[in-house]
C-alpha positions as CSV (number, residue, x, y, z in Angstrom):
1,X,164.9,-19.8,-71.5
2,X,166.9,-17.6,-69.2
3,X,166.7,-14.3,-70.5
4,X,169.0,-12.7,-68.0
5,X,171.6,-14.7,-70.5
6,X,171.0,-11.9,-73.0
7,X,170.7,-8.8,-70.7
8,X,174.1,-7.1,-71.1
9,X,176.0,-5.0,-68.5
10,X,177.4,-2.1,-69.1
11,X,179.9,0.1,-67.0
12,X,179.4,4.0,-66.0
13,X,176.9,4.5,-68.7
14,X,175.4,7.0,-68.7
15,X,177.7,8.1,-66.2
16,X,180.3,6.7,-64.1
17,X,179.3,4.4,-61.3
18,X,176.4,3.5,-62.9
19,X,175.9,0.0,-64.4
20,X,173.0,0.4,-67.2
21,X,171.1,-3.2,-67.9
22,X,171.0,-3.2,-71.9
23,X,168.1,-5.3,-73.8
24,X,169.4,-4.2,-76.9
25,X,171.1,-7.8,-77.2
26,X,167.8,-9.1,-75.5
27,X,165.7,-8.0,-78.7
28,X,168.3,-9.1,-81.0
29,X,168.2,-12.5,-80.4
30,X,165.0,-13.6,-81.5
31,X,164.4,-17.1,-79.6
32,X,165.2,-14.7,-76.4
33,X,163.2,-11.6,-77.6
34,X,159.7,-14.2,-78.3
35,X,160.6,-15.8,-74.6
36,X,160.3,-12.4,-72.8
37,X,157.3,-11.6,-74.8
38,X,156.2,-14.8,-73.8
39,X,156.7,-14.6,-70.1
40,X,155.1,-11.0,-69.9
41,X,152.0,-12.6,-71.5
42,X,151.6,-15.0,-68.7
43,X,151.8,-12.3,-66.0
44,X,149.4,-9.6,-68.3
45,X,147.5,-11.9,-69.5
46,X,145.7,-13.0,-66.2
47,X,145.3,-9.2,-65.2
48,X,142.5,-8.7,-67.9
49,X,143.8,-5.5,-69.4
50,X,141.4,-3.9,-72.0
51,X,144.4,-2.1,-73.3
52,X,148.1,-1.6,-72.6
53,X,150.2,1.4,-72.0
54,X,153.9,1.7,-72.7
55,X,156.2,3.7,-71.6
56,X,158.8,6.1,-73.2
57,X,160.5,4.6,-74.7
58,X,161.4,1.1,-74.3
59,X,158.5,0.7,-73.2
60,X,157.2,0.4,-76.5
61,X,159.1,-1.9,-77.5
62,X,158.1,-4.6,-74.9
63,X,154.3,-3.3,-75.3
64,X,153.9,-3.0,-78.9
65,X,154.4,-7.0,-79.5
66,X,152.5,-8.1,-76.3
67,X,149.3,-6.1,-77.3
68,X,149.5,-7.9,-80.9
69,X,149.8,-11.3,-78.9
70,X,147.0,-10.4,-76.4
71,X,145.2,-9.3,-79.4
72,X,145.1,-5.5,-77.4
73,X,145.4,-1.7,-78.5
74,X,148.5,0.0,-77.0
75,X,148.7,3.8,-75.5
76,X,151.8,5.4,-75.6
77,X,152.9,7.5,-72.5
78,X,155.4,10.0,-73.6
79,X,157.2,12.6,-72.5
80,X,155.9,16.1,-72.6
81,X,155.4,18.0,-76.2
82,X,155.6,14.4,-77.9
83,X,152.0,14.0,-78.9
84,X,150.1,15.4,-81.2
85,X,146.8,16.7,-80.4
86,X,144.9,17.6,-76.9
87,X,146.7,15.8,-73.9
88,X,146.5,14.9,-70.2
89,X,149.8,14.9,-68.4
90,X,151.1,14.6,-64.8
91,X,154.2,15.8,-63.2
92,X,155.9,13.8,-61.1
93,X,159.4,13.8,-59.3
94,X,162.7,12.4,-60.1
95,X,165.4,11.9,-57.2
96,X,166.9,15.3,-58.9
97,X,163.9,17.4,-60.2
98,X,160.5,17.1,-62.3
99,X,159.7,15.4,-65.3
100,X,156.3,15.0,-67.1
101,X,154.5,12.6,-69.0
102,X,151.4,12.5,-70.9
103,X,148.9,10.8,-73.0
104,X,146.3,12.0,-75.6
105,X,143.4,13.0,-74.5
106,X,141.0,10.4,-76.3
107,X,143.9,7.5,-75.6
108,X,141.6,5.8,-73.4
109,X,137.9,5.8,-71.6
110,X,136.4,6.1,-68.4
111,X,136.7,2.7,-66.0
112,X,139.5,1.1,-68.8
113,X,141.4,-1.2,-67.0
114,X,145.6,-0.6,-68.1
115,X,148.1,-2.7,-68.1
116,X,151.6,-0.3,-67.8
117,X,154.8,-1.7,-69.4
118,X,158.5,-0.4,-69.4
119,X,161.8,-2.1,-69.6
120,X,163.1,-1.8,-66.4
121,X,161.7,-0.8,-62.9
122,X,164.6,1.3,-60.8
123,X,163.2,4.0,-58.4
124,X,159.4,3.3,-59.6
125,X,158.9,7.2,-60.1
126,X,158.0,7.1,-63.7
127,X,156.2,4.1,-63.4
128,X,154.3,5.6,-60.7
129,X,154.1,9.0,-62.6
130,X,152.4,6.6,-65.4
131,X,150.2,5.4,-62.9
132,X,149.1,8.4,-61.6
133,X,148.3,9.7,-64.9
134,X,146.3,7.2,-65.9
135,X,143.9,7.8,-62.8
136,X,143.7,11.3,-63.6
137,X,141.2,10.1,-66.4
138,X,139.6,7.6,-64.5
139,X,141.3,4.5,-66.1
140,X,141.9,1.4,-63.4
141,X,146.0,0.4,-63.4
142,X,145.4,-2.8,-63.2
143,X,149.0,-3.7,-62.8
144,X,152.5,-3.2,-64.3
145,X,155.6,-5.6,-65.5
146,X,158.3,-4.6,-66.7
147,X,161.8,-7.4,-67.8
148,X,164.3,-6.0,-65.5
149,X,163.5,-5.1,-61.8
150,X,166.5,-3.2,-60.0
151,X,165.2,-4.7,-56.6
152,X,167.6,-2.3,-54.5
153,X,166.7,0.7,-55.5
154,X,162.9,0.1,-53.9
155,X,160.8,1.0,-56.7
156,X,158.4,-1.2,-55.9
157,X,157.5,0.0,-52.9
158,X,156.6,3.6,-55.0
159,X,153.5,1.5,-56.5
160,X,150.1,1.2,-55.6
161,X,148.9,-1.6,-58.1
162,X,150.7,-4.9,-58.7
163,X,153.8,-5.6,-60.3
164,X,155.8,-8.0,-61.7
165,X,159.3,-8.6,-63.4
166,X,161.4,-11.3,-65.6
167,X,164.7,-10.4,-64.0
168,X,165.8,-9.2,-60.7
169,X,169.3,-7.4,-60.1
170,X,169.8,-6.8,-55.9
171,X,173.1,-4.4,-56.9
């Protein structure tokens, strides 16, 4: 199944100029929704994750129902003040400024090996904020996928760990 069939496009959201890729209709069609899930399992899958790690906040969309078919625990990485209890976090840049993300403290152990999950990869700097935080406790990124891959923006290049995508948009 193509799932780019059930991305939708739409104009200057959240500004104009920009063109924001929308899985909403992805999820909501359910033969589409278990294909993604589907592909993502065949690129995960092979990277031997002992647990996965999604991404605020789509990201635990795509990660919650992957770890249940990979028969894996999931770690949310969330934005800063969103967890309760003791955390790690990293700061990290955005093209205009800072942001921070974080995980709880006892998410994961020493030498885990994590599998990072969002929606969509644009300039790779939360993804490689994610990254970075997970090596702060030790934990082995083993690799990262994500459904849509905005292949002109570069983000890519901003990782240090392998990465794959369903869809690729060059504009």
């Amino acid at each position: 199944m193509d799932i780019r069939e059930h991305i939708r496009g739409i104009p200057d959201f959240p500004k104009p100029g920009i063109l924001f890729y929308d899985i909403s209709t992805l999820i909501a069609h359910a033969d589409a929704w278990q294909s993604a899930i589907d592909q993502l399992a065949e690129v995960v899958d092979p990277l031997h994750p002992d647990i996965l790690a999604g991404v605020e906040a789509r990201g635990f969309l795509i990660a919650a129902p992957l770890a249940i078919k990979l028969g894996l625990g999931l770690v949310m990485v969330r934005k800063a003040g969103k967890l309760p209890g003791k955390t790690i976090s990293h700061e990290y840049d955005l093209e205009y400024g800072t942001d921070i993300l974080e995980i709880q403290a006892d998410a994961v152990r020493k030498g885990s090996r994590i599998a990072l999950l969002d929606d969509l990869l644009a300039t790779g700097g939360t993804m490689n904020g994610a990254a970075k935080l997970f090596e702060k406790v030790d934990a082995d990124v083993v690799g990262s996928a994500c459904i849509i891959e905005l292949t002109f923006l570069r983000g890519r290049e901003m990782l240090s760990h392998p990465f794959s995508s369903l869809v690729t948009y060059d504009q």
